[in-house]
C-alpha positions in Angstrom: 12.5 -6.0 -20.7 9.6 -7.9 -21.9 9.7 -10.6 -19.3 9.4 -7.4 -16.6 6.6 -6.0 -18.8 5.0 -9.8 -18.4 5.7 -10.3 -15.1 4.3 -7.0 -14.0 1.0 -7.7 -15.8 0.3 -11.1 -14.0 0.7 -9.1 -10.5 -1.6 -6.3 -11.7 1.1 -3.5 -11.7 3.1 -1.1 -14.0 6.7 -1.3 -13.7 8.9 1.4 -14.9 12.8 2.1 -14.6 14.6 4.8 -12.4 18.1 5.9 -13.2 19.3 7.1 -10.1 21.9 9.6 -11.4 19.2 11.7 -13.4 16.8 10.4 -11.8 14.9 9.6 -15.0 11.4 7.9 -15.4 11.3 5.2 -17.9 7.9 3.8 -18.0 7.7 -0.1 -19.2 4.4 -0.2 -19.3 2.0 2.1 -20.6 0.9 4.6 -17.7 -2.3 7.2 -17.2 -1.2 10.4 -16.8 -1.8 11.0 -13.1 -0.3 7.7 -12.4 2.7 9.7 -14.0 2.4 12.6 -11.6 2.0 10.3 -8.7 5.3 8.7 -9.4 7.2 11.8 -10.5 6.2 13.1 -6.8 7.9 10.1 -5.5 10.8 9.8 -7.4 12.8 12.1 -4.7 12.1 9.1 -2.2 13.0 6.6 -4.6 16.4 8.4 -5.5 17.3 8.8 -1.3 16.9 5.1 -0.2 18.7 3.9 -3.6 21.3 2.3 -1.5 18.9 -0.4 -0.4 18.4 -3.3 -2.8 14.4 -4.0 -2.0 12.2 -1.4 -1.1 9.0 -0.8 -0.2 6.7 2.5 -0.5 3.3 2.8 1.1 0.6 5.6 0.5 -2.7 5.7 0.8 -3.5 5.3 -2.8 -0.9 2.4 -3.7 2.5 1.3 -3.0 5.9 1.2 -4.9 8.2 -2.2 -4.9 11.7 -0.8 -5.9 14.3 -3.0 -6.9 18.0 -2.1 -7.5 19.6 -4.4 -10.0 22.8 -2.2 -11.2 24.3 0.9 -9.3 21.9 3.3 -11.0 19.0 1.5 -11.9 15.8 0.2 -9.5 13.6 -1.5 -11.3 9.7 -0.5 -9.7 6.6 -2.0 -9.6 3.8 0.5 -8.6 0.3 -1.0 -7.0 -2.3 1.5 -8.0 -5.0 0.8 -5.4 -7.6 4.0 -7.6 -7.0 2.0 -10.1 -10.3 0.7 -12.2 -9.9 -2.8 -12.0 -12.4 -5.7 -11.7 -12.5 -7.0 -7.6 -10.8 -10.2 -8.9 -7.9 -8.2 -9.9 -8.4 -6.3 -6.2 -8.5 -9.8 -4.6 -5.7 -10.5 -6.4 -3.4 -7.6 -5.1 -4.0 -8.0 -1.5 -2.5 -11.4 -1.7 0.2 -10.1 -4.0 1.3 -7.5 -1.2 2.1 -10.5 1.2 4.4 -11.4 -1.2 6.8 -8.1 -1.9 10.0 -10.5 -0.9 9.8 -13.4 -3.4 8.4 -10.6 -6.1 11.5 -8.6 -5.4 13.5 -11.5 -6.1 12.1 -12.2 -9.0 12.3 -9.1 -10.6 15.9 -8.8 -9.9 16.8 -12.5 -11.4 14.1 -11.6 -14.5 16.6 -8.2 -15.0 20.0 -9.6 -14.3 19.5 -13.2 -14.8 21.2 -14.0 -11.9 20.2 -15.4 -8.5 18.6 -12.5 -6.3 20.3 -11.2 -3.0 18.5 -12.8 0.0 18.0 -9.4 1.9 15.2 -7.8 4.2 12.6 -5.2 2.5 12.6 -1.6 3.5 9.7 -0.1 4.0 8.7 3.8 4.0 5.2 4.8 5.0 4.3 8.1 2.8 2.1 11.1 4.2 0.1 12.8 1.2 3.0 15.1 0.8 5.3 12.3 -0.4 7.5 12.6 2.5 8.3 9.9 4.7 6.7 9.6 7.5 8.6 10.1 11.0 8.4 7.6 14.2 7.1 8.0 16.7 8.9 8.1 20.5 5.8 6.6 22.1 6.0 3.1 23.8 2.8 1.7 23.8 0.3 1.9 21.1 -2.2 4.7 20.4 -5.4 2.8 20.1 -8.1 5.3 20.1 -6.5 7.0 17.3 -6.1 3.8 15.3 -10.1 3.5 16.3 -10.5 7.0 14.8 -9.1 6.2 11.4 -10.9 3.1 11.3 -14.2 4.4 11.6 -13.2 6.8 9.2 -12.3 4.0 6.4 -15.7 2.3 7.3 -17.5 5.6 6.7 -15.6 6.5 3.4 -16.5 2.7 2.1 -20.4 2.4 2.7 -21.1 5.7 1.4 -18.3 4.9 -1.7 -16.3 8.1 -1.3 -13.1 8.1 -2.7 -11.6 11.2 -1.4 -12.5 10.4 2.2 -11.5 7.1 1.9 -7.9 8.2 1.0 -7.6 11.1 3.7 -8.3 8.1 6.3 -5.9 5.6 4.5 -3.3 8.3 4.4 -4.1 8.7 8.5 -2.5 4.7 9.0 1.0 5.7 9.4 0.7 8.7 11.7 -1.3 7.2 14.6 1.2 6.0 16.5 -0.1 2.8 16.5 1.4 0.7 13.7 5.2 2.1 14.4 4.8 1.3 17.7 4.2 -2.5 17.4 6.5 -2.6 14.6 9.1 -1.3 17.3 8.3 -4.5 19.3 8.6 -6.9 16.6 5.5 -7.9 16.7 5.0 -11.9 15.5 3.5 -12.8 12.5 0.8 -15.0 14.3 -0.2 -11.1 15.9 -0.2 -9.6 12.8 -2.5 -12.2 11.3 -5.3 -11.7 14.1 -5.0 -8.0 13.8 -5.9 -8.0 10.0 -8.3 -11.0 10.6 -10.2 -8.9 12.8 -10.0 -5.9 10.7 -11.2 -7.8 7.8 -14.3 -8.8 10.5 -15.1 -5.2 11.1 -15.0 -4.2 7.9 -17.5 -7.1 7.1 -19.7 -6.2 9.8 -20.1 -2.7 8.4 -21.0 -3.6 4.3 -23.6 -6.1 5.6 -25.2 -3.6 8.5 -25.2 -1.1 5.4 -27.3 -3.6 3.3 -24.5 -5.9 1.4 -25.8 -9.4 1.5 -25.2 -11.4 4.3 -24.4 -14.1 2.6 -22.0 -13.2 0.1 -20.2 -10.5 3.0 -19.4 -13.5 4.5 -17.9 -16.1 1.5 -15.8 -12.2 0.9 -14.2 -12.5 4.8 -13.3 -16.1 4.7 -11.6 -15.8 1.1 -9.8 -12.7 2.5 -9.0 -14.4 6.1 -7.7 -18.0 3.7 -5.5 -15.8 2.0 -4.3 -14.3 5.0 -3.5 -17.3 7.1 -1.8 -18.8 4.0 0.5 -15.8 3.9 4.3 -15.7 5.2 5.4 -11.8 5.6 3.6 -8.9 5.5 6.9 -6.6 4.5 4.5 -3.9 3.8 1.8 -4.3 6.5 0.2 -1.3 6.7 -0.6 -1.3 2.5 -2.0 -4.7 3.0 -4.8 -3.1 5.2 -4.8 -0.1 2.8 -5.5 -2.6 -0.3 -8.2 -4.6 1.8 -10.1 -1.1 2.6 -9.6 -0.6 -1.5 -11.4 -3.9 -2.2 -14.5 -3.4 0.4 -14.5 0.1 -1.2 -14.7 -2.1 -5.2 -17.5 -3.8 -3.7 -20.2 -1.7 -2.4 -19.1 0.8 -5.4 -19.8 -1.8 -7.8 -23.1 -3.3 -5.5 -24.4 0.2 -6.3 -24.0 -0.1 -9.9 -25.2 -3.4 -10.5 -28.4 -2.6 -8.0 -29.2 0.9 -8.1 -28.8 2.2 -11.5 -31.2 1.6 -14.5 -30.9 -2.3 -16.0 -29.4 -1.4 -19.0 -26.5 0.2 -17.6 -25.9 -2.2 -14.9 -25.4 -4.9 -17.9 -22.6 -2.6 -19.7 -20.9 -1.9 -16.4 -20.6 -5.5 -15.8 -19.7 -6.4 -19.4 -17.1 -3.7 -19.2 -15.9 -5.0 -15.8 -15.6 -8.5 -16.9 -14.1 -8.1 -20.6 -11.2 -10.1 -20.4 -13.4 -13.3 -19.4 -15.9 -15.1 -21.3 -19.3 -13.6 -20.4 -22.7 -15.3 -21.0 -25.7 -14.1 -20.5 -26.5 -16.3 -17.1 -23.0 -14.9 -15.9 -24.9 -11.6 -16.5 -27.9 -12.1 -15.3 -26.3 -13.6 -12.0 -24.2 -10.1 -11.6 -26.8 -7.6 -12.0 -29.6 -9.2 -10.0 -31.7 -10.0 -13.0 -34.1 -12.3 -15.1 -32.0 -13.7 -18.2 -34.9 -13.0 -20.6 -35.0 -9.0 -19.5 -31.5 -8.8 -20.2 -31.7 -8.3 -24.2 -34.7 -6.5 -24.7 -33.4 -3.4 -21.8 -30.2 -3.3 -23.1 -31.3 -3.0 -27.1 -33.6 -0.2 -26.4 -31.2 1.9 -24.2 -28.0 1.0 -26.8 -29.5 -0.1 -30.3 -27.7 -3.0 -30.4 -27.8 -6.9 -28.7 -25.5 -7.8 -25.8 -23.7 -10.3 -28.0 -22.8 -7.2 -30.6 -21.6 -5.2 -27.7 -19.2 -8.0 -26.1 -17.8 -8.2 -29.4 -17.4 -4.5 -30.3 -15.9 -3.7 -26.6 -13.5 -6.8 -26.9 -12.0 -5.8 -30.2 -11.7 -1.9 -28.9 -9.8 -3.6 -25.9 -7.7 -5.3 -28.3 -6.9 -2.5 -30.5 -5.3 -0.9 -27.5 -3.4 -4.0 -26.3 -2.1 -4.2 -30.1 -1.2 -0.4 -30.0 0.3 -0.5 -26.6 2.3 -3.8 -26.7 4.2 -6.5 -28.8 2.2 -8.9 -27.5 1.5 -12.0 -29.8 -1.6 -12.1 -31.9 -3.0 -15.8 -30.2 -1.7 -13.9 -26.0 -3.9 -11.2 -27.4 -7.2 -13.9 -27.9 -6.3 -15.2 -25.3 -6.1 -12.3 -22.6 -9.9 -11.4 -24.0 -11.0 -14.7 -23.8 -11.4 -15.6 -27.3 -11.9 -19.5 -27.8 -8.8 -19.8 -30.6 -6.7 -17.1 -32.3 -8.6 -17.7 -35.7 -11.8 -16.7 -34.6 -10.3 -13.5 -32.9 -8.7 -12.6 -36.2 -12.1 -13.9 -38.1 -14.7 -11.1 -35.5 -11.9 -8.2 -35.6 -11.7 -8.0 -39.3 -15.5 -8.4 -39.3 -15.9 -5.2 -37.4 -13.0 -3.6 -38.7 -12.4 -4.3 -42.1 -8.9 -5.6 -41.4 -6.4 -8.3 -39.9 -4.8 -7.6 -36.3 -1.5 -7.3 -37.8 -2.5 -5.0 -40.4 -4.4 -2.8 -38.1 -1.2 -2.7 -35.6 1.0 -1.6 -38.9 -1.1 1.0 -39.9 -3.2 2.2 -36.7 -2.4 5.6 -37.6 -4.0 5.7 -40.8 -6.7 3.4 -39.5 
């Protein structure tokens, strides 16, 4: 199981295992407690399209990649798209969802060690009930209500609101635009333009709303590289669902870093960015600043230097990784960035007291 665990965490997802017969929800992973509920919701769907070895479930918030590997058992990986992540990670995803196939396959071999079936994905679009959504019997696609939704998303994403942005998003599958072309088999070359040019609009619309120019741009032709270097979209509607999720990372976290008092832009963007090696010019390049302002806000909001803080927050992020996981002391150093394993061990006993292994024996009496 540690190899799913593993592999999971280098596609940014929680993986879990569904027994079929029960159904019962073992989590691999650790999980939030609403990511809970959200899966719990879907289990029903899970259980009724069991007899499929890859599947593929889309909802607004995220998607499910469901993988049957005995007669009872699927082993999922679930996409959380409200996730707080850093837009790396967000990058990341979209790229990962072009890729449901070869991830299914891998999954399946990393479970069974065997070679993986070569079969198709199913995919199930989700309404906000968690009941699949039905086709529809028209034959030709509703554009004006595929328009509608879309100016929906745009408005939900320059004016960062979550709750609007998922109403629209959970809109995609119902406007009879998408089953439609589906119906026609539409060719990968025509799904490429189509999210090519969404990608366009939605770059057009942080830009008109005051993201810079410059950078909007660099964003689209990342996006549009790793969309053209794609071979599938199984799950073609969640890969426009997770690029409205990463537009919606970005003017969220332009706001923070541009908007909000120095001080706290600088923790936002040391919390954001705690698994890399920060410096203070990688700072100051993030929030829009002068290096030498840096320090003296942040010590008069927070009593401490910027360098004391990394620390602090990095050894807090590897308490819960030692908690959590049986992860090796020198993967923990390394997934927070810290040159060598000795001089992890060396700053958490400074600010603890005690060793990473002893703390991970004893965390309840610590």
């Amino acid at each position: 199981m540690r190899e799913i665990e593993n592999f999971s965490r280098m596609v940014n997802a929680k993986s879990f295992l569904i027994n079929t017969e029960g159904p019962l929800f073992t989590p691999i992973n650790q999980f939030m407690e609403d990511q809970v509920i959200q899966i719990r919701k879907i289990l029903p769907n899970l259980v009724n399209y069991s007899q499929e070895v890859y599947q593929s479930l889309n909802f607004s918030s995220g998607n499910i990649l469901a993988v049957k590997v005995t007669s009872n058992t699927l082993v999922c990986l679930f996409f959380d798209y409200q996730q707080d992540q850093t837009t790396k990670n967000q990058f990341d995803l979209i790229n990962t969802l072009t890729k449901l196939t070869s991830i299914s396959q891998i999954v399946y071999k990393l479970y069974t060690a065997q070679e993986a079936p070569q079969a198709d994905i199913f995919v199930h679009n989700l309404a906000k009930d968690y009941v699949t959504s039905l086709d529809s019997d028209l034959k030709s696609p509703d554009c004006a209500s595929y328009y509608a939704v879309e100016t929906d998303i745009i408005k939900a994403i320059v004016y960062s609101n979550q709750e609007n942005l998922i109403a629209a998003l959970d809109q995609l599958p119902h406007t009879n635009f998408f089953n439609v072309l589906g119906a026609q088999k539409v060719s990968l070359r025509e799904k490429k333009d189509f999210i090519v040019s969404y990608i366009a609009v939605l770059t057009r619309a942080i830009y008109q709303w005051g993201y810079p120019i410059g950078q909007a741009f660099k964003i689209q032709a990342d996006l549009v590289d790793k969309i053209e270097h794609a071979t599938q979209f199984p799950a073609y509607i969640n890969t426009l669902r997770s690029i409205a999720w990463y537009f919606y990372r970005l003017i969220a976290a332009y706001r923070v870093h541009n908007f909000l008092p120095l001080s706290t832009r600088i923790k936002s963007y040391i919390n954001e960015h705690i698994s890399e090696t920060i410096t203070l010019d990688d700072i100051a390049v993030g929030v829009h600043a002068s290096k030498k302002a840096l320090n003296p806000a942040f010590k008069a909001e927070f009593g401490m230097t910027i360098t004391q803080f990394i620390r602090q927050n990095k050894v807090s992020r590897a308490k819960e990784i030692l908690v959590a996981s049986d992860v090796t002391i020198p993967e923990v150093a390394a997934q927070l960035a810290f040159s060598t394993p000795s001089y992890f061990i060396k700053t958490f006993k400074n600010l603890t007291g005690m060793t990473p292994n002893f703390y991970r024996n004893n965390y309840l009496e610590a």
